[in-house]
C-alpha positions as CSV (number, residue, x, y, z in Angstrom):
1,X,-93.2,-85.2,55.8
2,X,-92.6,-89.0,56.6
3,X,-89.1,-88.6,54.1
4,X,-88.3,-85.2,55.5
5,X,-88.4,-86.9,59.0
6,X,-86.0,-89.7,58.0
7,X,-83.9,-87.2,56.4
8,X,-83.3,-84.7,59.2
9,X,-82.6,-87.2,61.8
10,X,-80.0,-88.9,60.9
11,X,-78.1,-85.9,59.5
12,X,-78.7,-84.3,62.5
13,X,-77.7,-87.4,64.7
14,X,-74.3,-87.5,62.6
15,X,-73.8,-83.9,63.3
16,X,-74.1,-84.1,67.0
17,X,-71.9,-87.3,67.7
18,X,-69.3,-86.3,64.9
19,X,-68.9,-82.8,65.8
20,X,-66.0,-81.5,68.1
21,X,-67.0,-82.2,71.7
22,X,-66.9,-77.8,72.4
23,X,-68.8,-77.5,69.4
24,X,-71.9,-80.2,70.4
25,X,-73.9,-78.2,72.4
26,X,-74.0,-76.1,69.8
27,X,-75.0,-78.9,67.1
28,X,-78.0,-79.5,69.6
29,X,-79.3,-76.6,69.8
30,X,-79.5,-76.1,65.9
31,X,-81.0,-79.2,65.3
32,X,-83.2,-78.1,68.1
33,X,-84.4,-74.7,66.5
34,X,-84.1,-76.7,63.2
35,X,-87.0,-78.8,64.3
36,X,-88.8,-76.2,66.5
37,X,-89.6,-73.6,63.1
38,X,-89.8,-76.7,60.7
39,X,-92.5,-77.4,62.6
40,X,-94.0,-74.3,62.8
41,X,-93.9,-74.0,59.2
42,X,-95.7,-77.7,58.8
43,X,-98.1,-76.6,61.1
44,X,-99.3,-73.4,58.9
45,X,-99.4,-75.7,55.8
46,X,-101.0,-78.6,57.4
47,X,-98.7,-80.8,56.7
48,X,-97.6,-82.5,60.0
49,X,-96.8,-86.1,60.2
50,X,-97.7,-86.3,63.9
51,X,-99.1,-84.1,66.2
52,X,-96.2,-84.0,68.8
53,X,-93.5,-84.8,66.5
54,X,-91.7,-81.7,67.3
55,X,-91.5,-81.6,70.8
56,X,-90.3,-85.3,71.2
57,X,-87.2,-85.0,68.4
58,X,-86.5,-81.8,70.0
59,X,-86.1,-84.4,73.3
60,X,-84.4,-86.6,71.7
61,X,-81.9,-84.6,70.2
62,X,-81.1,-82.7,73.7
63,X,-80.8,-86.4,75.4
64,X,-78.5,-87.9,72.6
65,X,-76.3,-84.3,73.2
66,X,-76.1,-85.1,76.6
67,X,-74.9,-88.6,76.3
68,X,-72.5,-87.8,74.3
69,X,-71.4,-84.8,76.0
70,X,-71.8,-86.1,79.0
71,X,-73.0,-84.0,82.2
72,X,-70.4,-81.5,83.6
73,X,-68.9,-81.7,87.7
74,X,-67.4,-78.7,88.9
């Protein structure tokens, strides 16, 4: 679990801040459901490095897609 979770953030973080800026809300939200059934599927197998893990990279990866993104004035 401990290497899967130092695999998946970077890549991810690379994918959000290197992807076209109409394609990164996108990239968030499938490193969001990325995260969300990976963690299901730890979950069933017992296998979860920490007990929130999920719900705080899921955080994290919405915040990092908003500062790069930026908020939106209309």
């Amino acid at each position: 679990m401990k290497i899967y979770l130092a695999a998946i953030i970077p890549y991810f973080l690379w994918r959000i801040t290197k992807s076209h800026p109409k394609e990164r809300v996108k990239e968030v939200l499938i490193a969001a459901a990325y995260v969300a059934g990976a963690e299901v599927f730890f979950r069933m197998t017992k296998a979860y490095f920490l007990y929130e893990t999920g719900k705080y990279l899921v955080i994290f990866f919405i915040v990092v897609g908003l500062f790069y993104d930026g908020f939106k004035r209309k």
